[in-house]
N, C-alpha and C positions, 0 to 999 in steps of 0.2 A: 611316066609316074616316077615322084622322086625314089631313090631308093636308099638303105641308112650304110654304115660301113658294119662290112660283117667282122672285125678284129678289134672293138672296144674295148681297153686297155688303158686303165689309169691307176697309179700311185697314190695314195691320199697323200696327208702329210705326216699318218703317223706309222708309214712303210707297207700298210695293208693294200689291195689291188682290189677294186672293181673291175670287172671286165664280163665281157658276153661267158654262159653258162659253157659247157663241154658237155661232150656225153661220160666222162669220166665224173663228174660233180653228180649223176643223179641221184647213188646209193645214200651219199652224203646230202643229199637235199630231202631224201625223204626222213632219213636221223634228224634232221633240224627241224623238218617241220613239228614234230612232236615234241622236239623238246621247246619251239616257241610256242606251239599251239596245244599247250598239254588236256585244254576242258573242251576241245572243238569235238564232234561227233568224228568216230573213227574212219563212216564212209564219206565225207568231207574232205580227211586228210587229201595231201598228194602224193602219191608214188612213186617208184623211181623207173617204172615202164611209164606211166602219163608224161616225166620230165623228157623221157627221152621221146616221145610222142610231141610236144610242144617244141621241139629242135627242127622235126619234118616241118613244122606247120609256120611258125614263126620264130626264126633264131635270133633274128634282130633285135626280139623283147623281151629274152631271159637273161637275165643279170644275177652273179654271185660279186661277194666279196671273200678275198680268201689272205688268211694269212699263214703263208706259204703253201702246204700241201690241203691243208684242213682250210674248208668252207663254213663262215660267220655269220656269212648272210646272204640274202637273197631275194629277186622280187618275180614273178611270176604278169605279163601283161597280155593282150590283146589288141588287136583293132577290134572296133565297134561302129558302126554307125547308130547311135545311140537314140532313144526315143523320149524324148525326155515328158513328151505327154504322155507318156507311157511307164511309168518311172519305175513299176513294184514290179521287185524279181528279186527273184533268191539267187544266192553265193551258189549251191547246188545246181540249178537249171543253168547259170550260166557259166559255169567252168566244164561243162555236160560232163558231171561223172567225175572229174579230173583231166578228160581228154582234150581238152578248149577246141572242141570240133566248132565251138560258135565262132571263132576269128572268123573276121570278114575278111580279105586281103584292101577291098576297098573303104574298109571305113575310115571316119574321118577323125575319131579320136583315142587315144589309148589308154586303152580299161586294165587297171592295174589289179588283178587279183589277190594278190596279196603281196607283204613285204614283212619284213624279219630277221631281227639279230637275236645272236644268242645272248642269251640273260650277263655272262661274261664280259661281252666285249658293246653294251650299250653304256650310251652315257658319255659316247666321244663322237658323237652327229652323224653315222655311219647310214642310218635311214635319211637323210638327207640326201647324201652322198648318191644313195640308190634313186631317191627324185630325182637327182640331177640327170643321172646317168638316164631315165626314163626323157626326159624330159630334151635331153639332147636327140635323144632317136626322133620322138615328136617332132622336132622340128627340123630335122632332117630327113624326115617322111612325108613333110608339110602338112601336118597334123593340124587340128582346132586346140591340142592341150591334154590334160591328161581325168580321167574320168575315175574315181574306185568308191568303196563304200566303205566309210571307217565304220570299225566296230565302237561301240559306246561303252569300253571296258571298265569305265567306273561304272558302270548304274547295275551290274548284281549286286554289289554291295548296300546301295541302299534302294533297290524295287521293292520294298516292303513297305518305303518312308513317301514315294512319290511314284506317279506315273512315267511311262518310255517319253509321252507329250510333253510334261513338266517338263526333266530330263533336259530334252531339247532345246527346248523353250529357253533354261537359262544359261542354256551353251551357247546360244545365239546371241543374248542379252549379255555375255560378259560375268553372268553371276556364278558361274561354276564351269569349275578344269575339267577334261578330263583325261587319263593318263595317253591314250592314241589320239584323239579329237583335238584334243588344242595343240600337240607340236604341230597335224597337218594344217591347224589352221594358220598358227605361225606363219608355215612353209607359203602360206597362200591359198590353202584350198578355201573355197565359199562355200558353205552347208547349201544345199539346194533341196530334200526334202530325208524325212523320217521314214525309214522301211521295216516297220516291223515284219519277226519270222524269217530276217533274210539269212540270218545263220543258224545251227544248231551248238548254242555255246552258251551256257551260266552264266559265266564272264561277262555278256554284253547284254543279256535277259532277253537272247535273240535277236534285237532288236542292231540294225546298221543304219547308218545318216550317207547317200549318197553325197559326196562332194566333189568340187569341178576347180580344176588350174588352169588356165586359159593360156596358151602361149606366149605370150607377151610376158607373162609374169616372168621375174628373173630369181632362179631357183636356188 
């Protein structure tokens, strides 16, 4: 079985560092997640025992960014071996709790639970930077690519004006942005289907779009 390097470690270009999570970054991960995830239901959030829990389980696919001592951002993943006839499932059942007791050690793609900069320091491609670094383990695990569910953080604001389907519908077609949805799709991700109820969060009117990267793609 391939296996990835446990000491991932990079520079960007604007002196900040990606690199594998620590057990020293959890307190600090769970301050971040609230202040990127401020409308998410509270038993959703993640913790700083579940981070240090996902280090036992899989240390390979937790990623921060840090500039210097303080942590900016972060991604949270999984293996899965993923069911795609089977596609509807909640952000909740599948991070169980916050514990990611669901890693598979064998599956064959990596399900990226979330990702996150703080409000400060976005706007310089730094969730990029965290696909890459996802996307390098993928294929040094020899991975199918990378699997998550973006949230649809435009459509609280106008669920009053159109359906989650609508919504979709013209994110696919090119007829509307939305502020998480179109940089991954930028990145490469491909909308593969509509979940609603898959989070508890106004922001997205519940509703997440699973989307799929596929190895090949260059990130």
């Amino acid at each position: 079985m391939p296996t990835a390097t446990k000491n991932y470690y990079r520079v960007a270009d604007n002196g900040l560092v990606v690199q594998h999570m620590l057990p020293g970054h959890a307190s600090q991960l769970e301050e971040l997640q609230k202040i990127v995830f401020p409308t998410l239901a509270a038993d959703e959030l993640i913790r700083a025992e579940h981070y240090l829990h996902h280090l036992v389980l899989f240390p390979e696919g937790q990623f921060v960014i840090t500039d210097g001592d303080k942590v900016i951002g972060m991604t949270t993943t999984m293996r899965s071996d993923f069911d795609f006839a089977n596609y509807h499932h909640t952000f909740k059942e599948t991070i169980a709790g916050g514990w990611l007791t669901n890693h598979n050690p064998e599956g064959d793609w990596l399900y990226g639970l979330d990702i996150g900069i703080h409000p400060a320091y976005r706007g310089r491609g730094l969730a990029r930077i965290l696909y890459r670094a996802r996307h390098d383990i993928a294929r040094e695990l020899g991975l199918k690519g990378q699997l998550t569910v973006g949230m649809m953080s435009g459509y609280g604001a106008v669920k009053d004006q159109l359906t989650g389907e609508q919504y979709y519908r013209e994110l696919q077609e090119g007829l509307r942005t939305d502020p998480t949805l179109t940089p991954q799709m930028k990145i490469g991700f491909r909308p593969i289907a509509l979940i609603p109820e898959y989070v508890n969060d106004p922001v997205c009117g519940n509703y997440g779009i699973l989307i799929r990267l596929d190895i090949s793609t260059i990130v």
